[in-house]
C-alpha positions in Angstrom: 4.2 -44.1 -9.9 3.0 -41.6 -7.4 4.3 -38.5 -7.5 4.0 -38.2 -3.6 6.7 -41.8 -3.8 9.1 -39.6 -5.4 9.6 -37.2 -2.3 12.6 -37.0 -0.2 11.2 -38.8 3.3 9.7 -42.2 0.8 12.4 -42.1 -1.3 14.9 -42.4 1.7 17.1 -39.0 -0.1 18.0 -37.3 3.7 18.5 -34.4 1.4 16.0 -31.8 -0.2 16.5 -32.7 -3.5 13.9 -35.2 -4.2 11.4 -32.6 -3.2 12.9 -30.1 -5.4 12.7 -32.3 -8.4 9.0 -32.7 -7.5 8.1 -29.0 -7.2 10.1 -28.2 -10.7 7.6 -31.4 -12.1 5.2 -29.7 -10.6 6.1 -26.4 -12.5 5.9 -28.1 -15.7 2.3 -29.4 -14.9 0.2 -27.0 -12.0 -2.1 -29.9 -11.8 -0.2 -32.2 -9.9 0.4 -29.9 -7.4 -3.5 -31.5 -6.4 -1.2 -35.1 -5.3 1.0 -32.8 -3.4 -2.1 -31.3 -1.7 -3.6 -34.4 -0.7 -0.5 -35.6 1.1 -0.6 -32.3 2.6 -3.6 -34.5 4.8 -1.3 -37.6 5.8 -1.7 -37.5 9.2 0.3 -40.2 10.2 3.2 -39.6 8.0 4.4 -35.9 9.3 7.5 -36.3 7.1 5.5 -36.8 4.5 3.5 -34.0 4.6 6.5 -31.7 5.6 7.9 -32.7 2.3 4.5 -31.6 0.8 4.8 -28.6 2.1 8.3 -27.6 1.0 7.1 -28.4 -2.6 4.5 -26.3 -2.0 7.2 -23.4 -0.8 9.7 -24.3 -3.8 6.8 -23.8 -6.3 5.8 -20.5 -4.6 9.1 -19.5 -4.9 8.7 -19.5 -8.7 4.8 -19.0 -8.6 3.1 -18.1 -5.8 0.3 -18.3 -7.6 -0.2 -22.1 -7.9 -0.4 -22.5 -4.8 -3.3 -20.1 -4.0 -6.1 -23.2 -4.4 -4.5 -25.0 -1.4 -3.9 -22.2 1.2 -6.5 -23.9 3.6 -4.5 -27.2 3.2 -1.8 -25.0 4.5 -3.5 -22.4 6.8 -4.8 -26.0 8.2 -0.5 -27.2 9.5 0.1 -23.9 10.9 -0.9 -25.5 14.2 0.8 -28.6 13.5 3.3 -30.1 16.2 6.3 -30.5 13.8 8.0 -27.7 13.5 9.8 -28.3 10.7 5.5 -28.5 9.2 4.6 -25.4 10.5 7.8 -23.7 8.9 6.8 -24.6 5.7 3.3 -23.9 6.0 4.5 -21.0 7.0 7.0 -20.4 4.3 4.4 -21.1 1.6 1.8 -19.2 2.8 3.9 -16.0 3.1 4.8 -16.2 -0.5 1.6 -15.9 -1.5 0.2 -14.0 1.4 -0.1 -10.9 -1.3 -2.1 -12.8 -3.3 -4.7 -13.5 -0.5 -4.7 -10.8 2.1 -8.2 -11.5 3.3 -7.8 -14.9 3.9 -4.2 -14.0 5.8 -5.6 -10.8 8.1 -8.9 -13.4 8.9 -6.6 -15.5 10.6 -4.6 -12.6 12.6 -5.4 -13.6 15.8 -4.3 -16.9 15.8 -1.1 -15.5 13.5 -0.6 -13.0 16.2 -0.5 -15.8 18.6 1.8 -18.2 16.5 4.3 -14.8 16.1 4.3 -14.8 20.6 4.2 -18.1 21.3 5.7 -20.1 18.6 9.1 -22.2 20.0 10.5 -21.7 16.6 12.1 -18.6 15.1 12.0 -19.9 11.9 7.9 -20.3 12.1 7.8 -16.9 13.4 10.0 -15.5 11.2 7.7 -16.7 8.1 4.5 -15.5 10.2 5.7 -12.2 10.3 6.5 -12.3 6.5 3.4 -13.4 6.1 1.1 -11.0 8.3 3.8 -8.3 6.2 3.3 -9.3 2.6 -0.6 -9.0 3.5 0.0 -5.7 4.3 1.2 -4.4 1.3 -2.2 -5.2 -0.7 -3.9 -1.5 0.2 -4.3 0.6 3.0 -6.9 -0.8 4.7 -4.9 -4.1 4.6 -1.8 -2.1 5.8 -4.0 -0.7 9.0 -5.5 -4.0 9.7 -1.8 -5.6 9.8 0.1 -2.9 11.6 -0.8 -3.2 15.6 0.5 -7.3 14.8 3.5 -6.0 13.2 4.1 -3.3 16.1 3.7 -5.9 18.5 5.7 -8.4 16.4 9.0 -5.9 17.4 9.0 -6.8 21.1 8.5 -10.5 20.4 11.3 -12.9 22.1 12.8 -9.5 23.7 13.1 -7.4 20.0 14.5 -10.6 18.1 12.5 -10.1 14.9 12.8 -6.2 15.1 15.2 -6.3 12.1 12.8 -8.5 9.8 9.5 -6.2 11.1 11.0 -2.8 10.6 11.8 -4.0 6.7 8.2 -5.7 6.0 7.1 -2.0 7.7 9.0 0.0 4.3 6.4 -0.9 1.6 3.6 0.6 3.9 4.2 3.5 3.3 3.6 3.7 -0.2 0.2 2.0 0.2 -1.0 3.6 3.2 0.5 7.0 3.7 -1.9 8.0 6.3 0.2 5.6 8.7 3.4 7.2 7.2 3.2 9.1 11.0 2.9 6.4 13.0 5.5 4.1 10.8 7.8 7.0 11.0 8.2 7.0 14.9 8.5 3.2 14.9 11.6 4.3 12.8 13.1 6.5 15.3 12.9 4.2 18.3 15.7 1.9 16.2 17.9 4.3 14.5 20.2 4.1 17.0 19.6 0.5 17.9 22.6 -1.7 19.0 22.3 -3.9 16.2 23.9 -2.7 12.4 21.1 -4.8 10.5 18.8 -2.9 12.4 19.4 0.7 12.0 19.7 -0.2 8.4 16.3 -1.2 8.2 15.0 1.5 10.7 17.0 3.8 8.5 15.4 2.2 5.6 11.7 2.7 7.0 12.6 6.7 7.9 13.5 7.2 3.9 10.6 5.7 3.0 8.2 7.9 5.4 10.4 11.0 4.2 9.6 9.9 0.6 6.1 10.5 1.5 7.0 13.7 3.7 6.9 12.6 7.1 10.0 12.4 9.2 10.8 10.0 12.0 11.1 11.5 15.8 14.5 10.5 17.2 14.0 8.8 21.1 
């Protein structure tokens, strides 16, 4: 039996739980995760591959590791036009965007894009993790990333400010020499109007202070 047969949109299951039977198989033996790669190219089945995909996001949930040989599979459904495909791509990829920071901040323009443009919050959400969790691989990944992520805070009118200012905290650690620049990202939303946010802007001004720079207050 085909291990793509056992997912939830051919099994008829309306629920997730075929597919995360699949990705703990898929655990057990790395190698099948090559079936869930090919279906990743269905075309003409979108549930399919959107199923493919969230195996591919439960696995690097566990993993993210195993999932590194098919990131152009999934850098490849970023632009697809179901959204609930893109998320997962999405999802995936930003898991194991540490692992391959190259191949992330290569694509940053059309990530950048995705993070404006996107109709989904969800997608963007996971493209900012992703463009984030690139970040944190060195300092020159960190200054590469950061005039996406700074522009990533005015996206959909500051919606995503909350989720940018927290992937901004590790930064600071692996790139002090932006520790300035982080810092007064910081004090623009310490006194935003939104709880989760200060706490994160609060959040990024300890973390500039633990490298001795302290945020300016606007």
């Amino acid at each position: 039996m085909s291990l793509l047969s056992l997912l939830s949109s051919e099994a008829g299951d309306k629920t997730q739980e075929s597919n995360e039977r699949v990705a703990a198989l898929c655990l057990d033996n790395p190698e099948a995760l090559a079936d869930i790669a090919a279906g990743l190219l269905a075309v003409k089945k979108p549930k399919l591959i959107a199923d493919c995909a969230e195996v591919m996001t439960k696995v690097a949930e566990k993993d993210a590791r195993l999932v590194v040989p098919y990131a152009e599979e999934l850098f490849g459904l970023l632009g697809h036009r179901a959204t609930k495909v893109r998320w997962e791509a999405a999802h995936a990829l930003a898991l194991a965007a540490c692992l391959i920071p190259a191949r992330v901040l290569s694509s940053l323009a059309g990530l950048r894009e995705l993070v404006s443009s996107d109709a989904s919050t969800i997608v963007r959400d996971y493209t900012i993790d992703m463009i984030a969790n690139a970040a944190k691989a060195g300092a020159e990944e960190a200054r590469q990333a950061l005039p996406a992520l700074r522009e990533a805070l005015l996206v959909c009118e500051g919606k995503h400010r909350g989720r940018v200012l927290e992937g901004l905290v590790p930064l600071t650690a692996v790139a002090p020499d932006i520790a300035g620049e982080l810092a007064d990202i910081a004090g623009a939303y310490t006194g935003d109007s939104k709880a989760a946010v200060q706490k994160a802007a609060k959040k990024l001004a300890k973390a500039c202070g633990a490298v001795g720079v302290a945020p300016r207050q606007e």
